[in-house]
Structure formats: C-alpha cells, structure tokens
N, C-alpha and C positions, 0 to 999 in steps of 0.2 A: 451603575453610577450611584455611590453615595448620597444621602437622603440630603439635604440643604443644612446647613446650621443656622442655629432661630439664636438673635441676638437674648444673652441672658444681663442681670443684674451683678456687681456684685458681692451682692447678697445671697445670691443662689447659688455664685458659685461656690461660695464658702462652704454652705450649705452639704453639696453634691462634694466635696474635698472631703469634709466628715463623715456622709457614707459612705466613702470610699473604703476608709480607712478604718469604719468599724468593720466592715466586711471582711477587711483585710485582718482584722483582728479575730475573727469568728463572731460578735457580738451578734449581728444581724445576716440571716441569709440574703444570698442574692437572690434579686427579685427575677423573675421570665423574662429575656428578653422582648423588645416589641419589635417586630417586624412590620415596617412600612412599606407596600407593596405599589409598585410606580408600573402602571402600565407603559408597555412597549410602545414604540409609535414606527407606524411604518406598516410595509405590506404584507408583512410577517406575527403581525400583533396579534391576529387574530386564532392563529395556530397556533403561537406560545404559548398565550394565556385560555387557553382551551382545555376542558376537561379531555379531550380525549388526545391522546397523544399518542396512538397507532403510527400513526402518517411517520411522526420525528420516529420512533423507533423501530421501525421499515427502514429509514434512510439511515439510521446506522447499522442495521443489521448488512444490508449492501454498500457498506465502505470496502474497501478493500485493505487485507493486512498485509505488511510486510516486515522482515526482521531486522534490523539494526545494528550498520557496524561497529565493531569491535572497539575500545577507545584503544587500543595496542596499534590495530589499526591508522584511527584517524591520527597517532601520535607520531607513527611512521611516515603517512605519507606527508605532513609537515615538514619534517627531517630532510625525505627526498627530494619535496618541490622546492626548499630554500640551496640545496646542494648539489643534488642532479643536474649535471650541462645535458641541455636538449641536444641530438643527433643535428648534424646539419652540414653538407644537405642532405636532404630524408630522402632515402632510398627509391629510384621509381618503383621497386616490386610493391611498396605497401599499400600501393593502389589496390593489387589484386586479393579478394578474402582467403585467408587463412584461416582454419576452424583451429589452428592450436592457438594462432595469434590472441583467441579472442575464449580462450577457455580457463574456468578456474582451476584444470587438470586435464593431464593428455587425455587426449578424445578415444583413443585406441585402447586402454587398457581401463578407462570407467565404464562401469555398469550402466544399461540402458534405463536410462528417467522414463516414467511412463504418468497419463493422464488420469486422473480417476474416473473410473466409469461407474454409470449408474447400478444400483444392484435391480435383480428383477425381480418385479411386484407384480399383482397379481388384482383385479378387480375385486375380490371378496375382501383384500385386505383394509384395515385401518391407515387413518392418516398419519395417526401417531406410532404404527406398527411400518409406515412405510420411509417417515423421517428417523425411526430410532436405526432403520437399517443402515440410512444414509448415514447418519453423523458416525455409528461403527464401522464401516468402511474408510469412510472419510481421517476417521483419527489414525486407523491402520497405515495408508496412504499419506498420512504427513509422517509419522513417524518414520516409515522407512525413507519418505524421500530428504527427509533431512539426516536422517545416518549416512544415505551416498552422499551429500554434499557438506557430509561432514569432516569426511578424510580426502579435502581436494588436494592436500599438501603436506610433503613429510618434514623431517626435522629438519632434514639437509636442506629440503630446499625452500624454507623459510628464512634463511640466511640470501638466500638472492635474489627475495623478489617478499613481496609485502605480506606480509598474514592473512593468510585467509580472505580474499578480499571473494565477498559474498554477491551469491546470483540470486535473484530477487524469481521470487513467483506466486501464487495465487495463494492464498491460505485462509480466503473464507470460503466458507462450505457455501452461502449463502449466492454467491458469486458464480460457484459450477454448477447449482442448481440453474441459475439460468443460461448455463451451455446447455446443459441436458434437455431441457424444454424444447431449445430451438433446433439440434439437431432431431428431437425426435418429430416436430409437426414439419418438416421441412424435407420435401422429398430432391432439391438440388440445392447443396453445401459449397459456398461461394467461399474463398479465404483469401483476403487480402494481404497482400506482402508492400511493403514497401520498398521499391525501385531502388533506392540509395544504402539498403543492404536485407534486400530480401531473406539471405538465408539467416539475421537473425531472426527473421519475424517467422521461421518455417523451421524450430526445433525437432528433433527426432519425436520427442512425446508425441508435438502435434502431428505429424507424420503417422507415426503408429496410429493416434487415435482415430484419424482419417483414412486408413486401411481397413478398419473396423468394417466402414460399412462399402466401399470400393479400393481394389487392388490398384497402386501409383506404379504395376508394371505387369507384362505378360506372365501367363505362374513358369513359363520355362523360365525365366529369369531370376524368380525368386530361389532363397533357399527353402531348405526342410522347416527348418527353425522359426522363421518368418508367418507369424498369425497372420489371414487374411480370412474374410470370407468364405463362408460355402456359396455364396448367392450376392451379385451385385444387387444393392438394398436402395441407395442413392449413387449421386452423380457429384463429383468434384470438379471445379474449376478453380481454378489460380490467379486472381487480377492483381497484376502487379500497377500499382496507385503512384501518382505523384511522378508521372512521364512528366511533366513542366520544368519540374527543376534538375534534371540531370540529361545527359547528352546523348544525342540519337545515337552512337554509336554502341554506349551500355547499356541503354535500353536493347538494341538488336541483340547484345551480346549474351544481357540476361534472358531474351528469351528464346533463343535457342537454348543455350543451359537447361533451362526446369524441361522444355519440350523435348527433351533426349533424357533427360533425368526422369521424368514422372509421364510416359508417350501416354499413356491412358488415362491424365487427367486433363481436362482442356485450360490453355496458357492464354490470358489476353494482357492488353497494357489500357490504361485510362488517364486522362487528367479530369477533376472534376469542378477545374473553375475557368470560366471564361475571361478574359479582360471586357470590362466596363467602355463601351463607347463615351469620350468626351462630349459633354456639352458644354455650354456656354459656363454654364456654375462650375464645371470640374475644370475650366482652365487654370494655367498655370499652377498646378497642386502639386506637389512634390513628387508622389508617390500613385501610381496607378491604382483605379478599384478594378476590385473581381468579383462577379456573381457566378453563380450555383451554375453549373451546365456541363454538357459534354458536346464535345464537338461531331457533326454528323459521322465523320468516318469511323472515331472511337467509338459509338456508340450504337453504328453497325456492326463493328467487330466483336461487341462485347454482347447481342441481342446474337448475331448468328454461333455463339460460339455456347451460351444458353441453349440453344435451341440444340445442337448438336448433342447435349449433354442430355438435355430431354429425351432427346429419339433414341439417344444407346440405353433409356432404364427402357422401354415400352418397347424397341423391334428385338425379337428374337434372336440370340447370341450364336454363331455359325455350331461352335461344340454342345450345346444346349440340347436338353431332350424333347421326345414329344408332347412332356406335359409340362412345360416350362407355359408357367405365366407371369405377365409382368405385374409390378406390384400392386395392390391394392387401392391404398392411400394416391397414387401416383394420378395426375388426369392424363389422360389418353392424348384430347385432341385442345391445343391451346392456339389460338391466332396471335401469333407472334407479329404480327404485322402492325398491332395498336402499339406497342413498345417500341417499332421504329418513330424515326423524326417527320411528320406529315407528307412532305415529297417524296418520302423514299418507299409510302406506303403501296401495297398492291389492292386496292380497294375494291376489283372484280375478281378475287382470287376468293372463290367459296372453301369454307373446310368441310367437309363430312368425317362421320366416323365409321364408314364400310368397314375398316380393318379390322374394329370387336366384334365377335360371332356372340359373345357371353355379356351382351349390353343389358340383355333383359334379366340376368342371374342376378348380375354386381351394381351396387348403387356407385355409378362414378363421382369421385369429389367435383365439387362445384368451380374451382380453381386450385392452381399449381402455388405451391411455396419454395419462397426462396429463402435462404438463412444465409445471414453475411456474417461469418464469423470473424476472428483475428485475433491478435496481441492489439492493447493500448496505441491510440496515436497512428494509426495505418487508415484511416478515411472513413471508414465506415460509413458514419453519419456523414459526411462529406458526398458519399456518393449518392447515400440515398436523398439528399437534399440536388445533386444533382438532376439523375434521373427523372425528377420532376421538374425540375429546372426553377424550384423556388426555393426557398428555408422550411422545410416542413419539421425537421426535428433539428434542437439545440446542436451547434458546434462549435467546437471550444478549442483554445491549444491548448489545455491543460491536459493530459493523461488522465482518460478515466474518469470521464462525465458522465457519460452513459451508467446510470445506475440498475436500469431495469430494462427486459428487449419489449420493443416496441411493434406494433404489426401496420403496414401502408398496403393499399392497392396500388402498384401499378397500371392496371387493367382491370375490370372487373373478373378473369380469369387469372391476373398472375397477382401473386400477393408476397411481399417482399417484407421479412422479418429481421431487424436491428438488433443483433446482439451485445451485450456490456464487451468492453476487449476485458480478453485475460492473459497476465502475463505466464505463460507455459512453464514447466519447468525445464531446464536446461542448463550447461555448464558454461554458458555467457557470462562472463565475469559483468561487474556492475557499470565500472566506466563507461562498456560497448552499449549494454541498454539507455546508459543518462545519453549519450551520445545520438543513440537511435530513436529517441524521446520516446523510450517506452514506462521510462518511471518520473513522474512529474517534480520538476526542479526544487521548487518552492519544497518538496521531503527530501530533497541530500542532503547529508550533513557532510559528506565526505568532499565538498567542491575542488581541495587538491588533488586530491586522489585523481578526481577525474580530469583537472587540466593537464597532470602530468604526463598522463595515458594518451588523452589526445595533441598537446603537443608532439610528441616523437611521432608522430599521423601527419599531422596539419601544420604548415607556418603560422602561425597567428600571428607574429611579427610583422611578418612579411604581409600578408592579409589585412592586416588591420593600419597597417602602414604604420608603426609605434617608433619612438624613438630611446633608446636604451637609457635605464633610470641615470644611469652616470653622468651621463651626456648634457653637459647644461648648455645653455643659447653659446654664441659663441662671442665672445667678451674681447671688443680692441682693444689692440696691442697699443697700447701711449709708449713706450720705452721708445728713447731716443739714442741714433745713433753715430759711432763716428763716421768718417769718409770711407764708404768701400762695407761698411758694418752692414748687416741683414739679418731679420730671425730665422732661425733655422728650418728648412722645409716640412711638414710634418713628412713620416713614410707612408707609403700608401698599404693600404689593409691596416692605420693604426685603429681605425672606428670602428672593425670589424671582430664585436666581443661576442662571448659564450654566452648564450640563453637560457636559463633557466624559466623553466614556469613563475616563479615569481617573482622573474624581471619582466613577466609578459602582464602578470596579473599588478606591478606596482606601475609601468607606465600606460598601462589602459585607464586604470584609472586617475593616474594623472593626468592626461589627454582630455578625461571627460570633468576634471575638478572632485572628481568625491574623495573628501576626505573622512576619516571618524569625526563625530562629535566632541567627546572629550580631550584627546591626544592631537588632535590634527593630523594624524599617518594618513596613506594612502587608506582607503578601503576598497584592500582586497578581496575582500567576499563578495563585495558589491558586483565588484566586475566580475569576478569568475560565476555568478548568478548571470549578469547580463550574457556573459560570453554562452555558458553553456544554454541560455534560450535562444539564440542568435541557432544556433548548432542543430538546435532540436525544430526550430520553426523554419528551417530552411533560407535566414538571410544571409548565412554562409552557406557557401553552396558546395556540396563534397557529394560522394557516392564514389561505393567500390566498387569492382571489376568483379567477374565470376573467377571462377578456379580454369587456371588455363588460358587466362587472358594473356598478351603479349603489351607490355606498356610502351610507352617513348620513353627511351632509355635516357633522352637531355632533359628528362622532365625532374624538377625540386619541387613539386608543389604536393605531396605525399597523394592524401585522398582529396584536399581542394582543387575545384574546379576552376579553369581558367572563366573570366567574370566572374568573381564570384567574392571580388573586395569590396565589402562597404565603410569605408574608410569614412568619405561623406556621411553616412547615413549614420542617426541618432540609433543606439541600441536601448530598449528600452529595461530595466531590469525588476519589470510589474506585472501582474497579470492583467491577462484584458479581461478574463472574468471575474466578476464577483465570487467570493468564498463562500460567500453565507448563503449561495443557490445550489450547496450543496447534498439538500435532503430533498428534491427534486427526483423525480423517478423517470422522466422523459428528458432525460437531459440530452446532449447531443456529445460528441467526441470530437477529439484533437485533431488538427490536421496543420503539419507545421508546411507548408509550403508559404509562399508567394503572396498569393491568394487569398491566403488569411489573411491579409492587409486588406478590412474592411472599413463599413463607415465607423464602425464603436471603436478601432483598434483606441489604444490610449498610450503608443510609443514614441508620441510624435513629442519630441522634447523642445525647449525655447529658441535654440538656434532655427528651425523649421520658420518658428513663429514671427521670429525679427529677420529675419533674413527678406528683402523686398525683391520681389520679381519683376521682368520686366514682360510679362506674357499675362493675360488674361484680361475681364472687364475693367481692371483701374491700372491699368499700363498706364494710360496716358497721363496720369497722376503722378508717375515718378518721374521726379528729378533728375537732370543729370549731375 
C-alpha cells in the first residue's frame, strides 16, 4: 500500500516542479530515493518482517511447476466453443472410460512415460554429493519426458483437433523428493484412486513405479520386458475414495476391475465423511454438515485388507527358498485390533511373536508405516483426518495443499505418513485432469477448452436446468383480430436449439446475474470457473464406468449421474481457502465431494440468505 500523502503548501510545490526539472535538465543529480517501511499487520507480520526467511523459501521451493498453454491454443479453442454445436444426445457409451478418449496421443504406439527414481547413495556420501546426483537425474528425466510429450501430434492431425493441448505433471524436483522419503520409511504403500475415474489417478508411470517394489500380477503373467522385482520389498493396496458420491453399482464395478487387473495388490472402497446429526442450531439450514469418519464396515474392510498386506511381506512365499527372510525395517507382529472401531475390537485376543526364531539377532522396528500416496485432490488428508475421526491435518478443495508429508500415530504400533499428491506423468490431456480436480481451477487459463471437452461428456444444459441465450420471457400477443383470425400455432421442436459451450457459459451466467464491469456482457469466465469447481468438488455429480461396462442404452445424461442437478443450489466461484496459507508446510489436501460442505465453506450466496424458511427455532415467526 502506498505511503499516505502529507498535505503540501503551494510554495513547495512550486518548489519540487523546479527540481524536477533541473533534474530533468541534468543540473542536479537525483537525490536516493527514501523508502518508508510500514509494517504488515496480521498473523503473518511477524514472518515477513523477519530476518530470517528459511521458512518463506522452503514454501516456495515446495510449490509445484507446471507448463502453460500455448496462446495458438487458447486462441483455438475460443474459435471452437463460440462455433462448435455440442453432440446431443450424448452417446450412452461415454459413460464407459476410454484411454484413447482421454489421451493427448494414441496410447498404443507412445512410448512408456516413466517416474523418476531416486539415485543410490551411500552413507559415506555428502549432502551436497547426494542432491547434485538428484538434480542430474532429475534434469535428465524432465528433458526426455517432455521430448515424448512433445510429438503428441502430427501435422495432419492438428487440422482436426486443437494443438497440442498439454498433459500437466510434476516438474519440481523438490516435490519428488518427498515421494522418495515416504516410499522409502514406509514398508505398506497405500494409493488412493478416485472412484469417479480411478484409472486417471492410476497412470502407467505410477504403475511401473509401484512394481518397483511389488509385482501388480503373477510373474506367469508378466512379459520378458516387464521390470519387476527380484524380492517383494513392500505391500500395495489400492483404496478407491469418494464411494459417497457415485452409485453402488460402479463402485462394484470398479472393484472388480482393478481386483482382476492388479490380483496381487489388495482393492478396498472408503468414504471419509460422515453426515453431521441435526440439532436444534442446524434446523432448517439449507445444506447438510459432514464430519471426518468412516463408517464401521468401511473401516473394517479397509483395517482387514491392511493387515492382509502385512502378513504377505512377513509369511514366507510358497516358491521362496530356505533362506528367504522377511524384510528388515518391516514389524513382525502389529495388533490390529486398536485400529478397529471399539465394538469391533477382540480385547482378549493376545499377540505373541513365537513365529521369529532370529528375535535375539535383529532389533525389530518399534511400529509399522504406512505411506498414503497419490495424484492431487484423491483424499488423502481427508482420510487421514478420518481415521481419527477429527481434523488432525489441513484439508482443502484446492489441488495441492499439502506442501510437505506429514507423520500421525494411528496406534502406538501403526504410524501413518501423508504425502504431498503428485501429479504423474501421463498422456491425460488436460481438460480430463481440470475435470478430475487434479490441477487447481483458480491456474487454468484455458477455461474453454475445458467446457468444451466436458460438454460433449456432460449436459450442462440440461443439468443445470439453463434457458437458451435467444430465448427471452415470453412477451403477449396485444394484435387484434378479425372474426375466425388466430395466431399461428408455434411447431413443436421450435425451442429445440444447437448448444454450443458458449450458449451454456452466456446463460449460466445470466441465470446468476454476473455481468463484466465495464461492458455489461455476460461473464463468461466467471461461470465457466464456477461450473468447472462445481465439476471438480463433486456438486455435480458424474463418474465413469470401467472398460467393459455395459450402460442403458435410453440413457442422455453422458457421464452425469441421475440426482445429480443443482439447479437450486448457489454455485459458488471462490475458494474456501485462503491463498496467503500457502507457505504452510502441514497443509492438508483437496477433497471435492459432498462433504466438503463444511462450517467455513464460503459458497453460500444471498439467495440462501433471504430466502425465509419455514422449519427451525424461529418458524413460528414467519408470516404467512
């Protein structure tokens, strides 16, 4: 903020007009500017104005990069969304995921993207001899992976589809460093997938990288070519998140998929918010609250299917030799029974550990780790706020709070580690990630691009209940006429026009009143901001189908879910978190469901607020 202006005389200014202008002549140098320094105010005052500023540049070394598209690009897909008629009606197959649907190049004839792995070091070595190795790997590693994803598209067929339209992935080194951390103190690798299109959240990279330390199939099954292990090292499990907001029948469907896809790693399903019990104070409120939890039977499925994963690193493998031991780092014997829900627990069930003959050899760890990895926006933090069943660490709907991993007790034997999400590389064009809220709204610049892409998916029209910009109220007929005279019938199907994306994005935002400031147009951006957080937090409600799904063939509603119109309900187009809590290291992650409709949310707009109800403590105050 500009220093205050101090009334002058004037005499002075005449004054200050003459040095101006000797200055300007050369006569007199200019004098040093003064700088008047206004401290900050607020909770953050104290770290500004601090000598040491470690802390502020830690929190930008853990931002995360991503590259920026093309303006050929954003200039195109302008061009399309004002002139492109959306499909309609949308196809029922596009319920079901297609990996070419969703690639920036055929899947079948690109090179395999891979994860970068850490180099090996060695205890004698230095810090600065074991970061120089990392950042020479690491440049090696981005250079090629951006040469494959640089030829996603040839000359031809940039004439029938957009330019290069760019797949977003990790590109601070700072960032992989803390995957590497946590897969390596973590002897069971937990990855969350998101329910509503799992296989973008489960790239080949990450795939590969997670064969590294356990096989996702029998080795009859594998090929030649196929890197795996000599020695299962850890255990993988697969928890597909955000069962609340999609339909029991794709949740069964996605989990048979991965459990015939991946038989050797273990598959659960979770939701990790509960609905809030009404009291007296929550009557009548618009919108339901949700607190942190899992419900008992998820939360047995997901504690027995742990433990299974446990016992296949420590019991000895049927082909395994006589001197196979289990790993080291790994604890033997863990009571799993403090991580069930109190009723469910066996509280006369003792553990021993008879089964180590070599207890007195090896110092066994003191507790088990668990490491929850993922892409951006898949629960993470949500769960682990669960599992306790309070807020122990930050969550946010933004992509990508989590700055740095965090370590919790579950039990005084199980110890559960929070890692940042990263987004993998992979040939996910960008629409499908903004879609999957794997890159956070508030950094698109491309916002048509991406309605355009999810329109021919989704009605928004028809979802959001819109009425077409042409369409004005309907205005009486005054014309008088003679005996037997009439106006003419309208035909039916006349109201029935071609949609384009920015007949969807100019009466949304008509609907809600936003206009520009200067011009008075629609603002467009506004809403295509609201629409695509609506998308990504789960108040529209969609999910795709696995491969080989069979859909209802009478269905138009593409990948949206029957409920799943908020028509009623205010979209809000703000964050609910603060920006400036961004150099924070224990931040928490995004979780777009339902349920993130908390007490701070901030989407509730005026209509909520003037609208009088007739339910709660001052019912009997309204009027009729």
């Amino acid at each position: 903020m500009p220093p205050r202006k101090k009334p002058t005389s004037t005499t002075k200014k005449k004054e200050q007009q003459k040095l101006k202008r000797a200055i300007k002549r050369g006569d007199i140098e200019k004098p040093a500017p003064v700088h008047t320094s206004r401290k900050r105010k607020g909770p953050k005052s104290r770290l500004a104005n601090s000598d040491n500023h470690e802390a502020i540049e830690k929190a930008k070394r853990l931002q995360s990069s991503f590259l920026r598209p093309s303006q050929a690009y954003l200039h195109y897909t302008r061009e399309v969304v004002s002139n492109s008629v959306l499909p309609r009606p949308i196809s029922a197959n596009k319920i079901v995921f297609d990996e070419a649907d969703f690639s920036v190049r055929s899947p079948f004839d690109a090179p395999m993207l891979t994860c970068p792995k850490r180099p090996k070091w060695r205890y004698e070595m230095t810090k600065n001899e074991v970061e120089k190795n990392e950042e020479g790997l690491h440049v090696k590693w981005l250079a090629s992976t951006d040469l494959q994803l640089a030829s996603t598209s040839t000359e031809d067929e940039a004439v029938s589809r957009p330019p290069s339209s760019l797949s977003y992935f990790e590109r601070n080194l700072e960032v992989w460093r803390q995957l590497w951390r946590v897969t390596e103190i973590s002897s069971l690798l937990v990855c969350l997938l998101d329910l509503r299109a799992p296989l973008l959240h489960l790239p080949q990279s990450l795939i590969s990288y997670l064969e590294t330390f356990c096989p996702s199939q029998s080795p009859s099954t594998l090929s030649e070519s196929s890197s795996r292990p000599k020695r299962k090292t850890k255990s993988i499990v697969l928890v597909l998140t955000k069962a609340d907001i999609t339909t029991p029948a794709l949740t069964d469907a996605w989990m048979t998929y991965f459990r015939s896809r991946f038989p050797l790693w273990g598959v659960v399903c979770i939701h990790s918010y509960n609905k809030k019990e009404e009291g007296w104070a929550e009557q009548g409120l618009s919108r339901p609250k949700f607190t942190p939890g899992i419900p008992d039977d998820y939360r047995s499925a997901l504690v027995q299917t742990l433990k299974n994963a446990h016992e296949e690193l420590i019991v000895r493998p049927q082909d395994a030799s006589d001197k196979w031991k289990p790993p080291r780092e790994v604890k033997k014997v863990v009571d799993w029974n403090m991580a069930l829900p109190r009723p469910m627990r066996e509280e006369d069930k003792e553990h021993t550990n008879d089964e180590s003959d070599d207890e007195h050899e090896e110092v066994e760890p003191t507790f088990l780790t668990i490491g929850l990895i993922g892409q951006p926006n898949v629960g993470k933090s949500s769960l682990l706020n669960a599992l306790f069943g309070t807020s122990k660490v930050r969550a946010s709907r933004t992509p990508g709070k989590t700055k740095h991993f965090q370590t919790l007790f579950l039990t005084p034997e199980i110890r559960i580690v929070d890692c940042p999400g990263l987004v993998f590389p992979s040939y996910v064009r960008m629409e499908a990630q903004v879609l999957s809220g794997i890159l956070p709204i508030s950094k698109i610049s491309a916002i048509f691009g991406c309605m355009n892409w999810i329109g021919e998916r989704l009605p928004l029209e028809q979802v959001l209940h819109l009425q077409y910009p042409s369409e004005g109220e309907d205005v009486e007929d005054k014309r008088t006429w003679r005996d037997g005279g009439h106006a003419r019938a309208k035909k039916e199907g006349a109201n029935q026009k071609a949609w384009t994306s920015m007949d969807i994005l100019t009466a949304y935002a008509r609907k809600k009143g936003w206009v520009t400031a200067k011009a008075g147009r629609e603002d467009v951006m506004r809403a295509g901001n609201a629409i695509l957080r609506s998308l990504a937090e789960g108040r529209i409600r969609w999910a795709f189908a696995p491969p080989g799904f069979e859909p209802s063939e009478d269905s138009d509603l593409g990948i949206a879910l029957p409920g799943g119109e908020i028509a009623d309900e205010p979209l809000s187009d703000v964050e609910s978190e603060p920006e400036g809590d961004d150099d924070e290291q224990h931040d928490g992650e995004d979780e777009p469901s339902p349920s993130d409709q908390s007490e701070d949310s901030e989407d509730i707009s005026e209509e909520d607020v003037l609208v009088p109800t007739t339910s709660g403590r001052f019912a009997a105050l309204v009027e009729d």
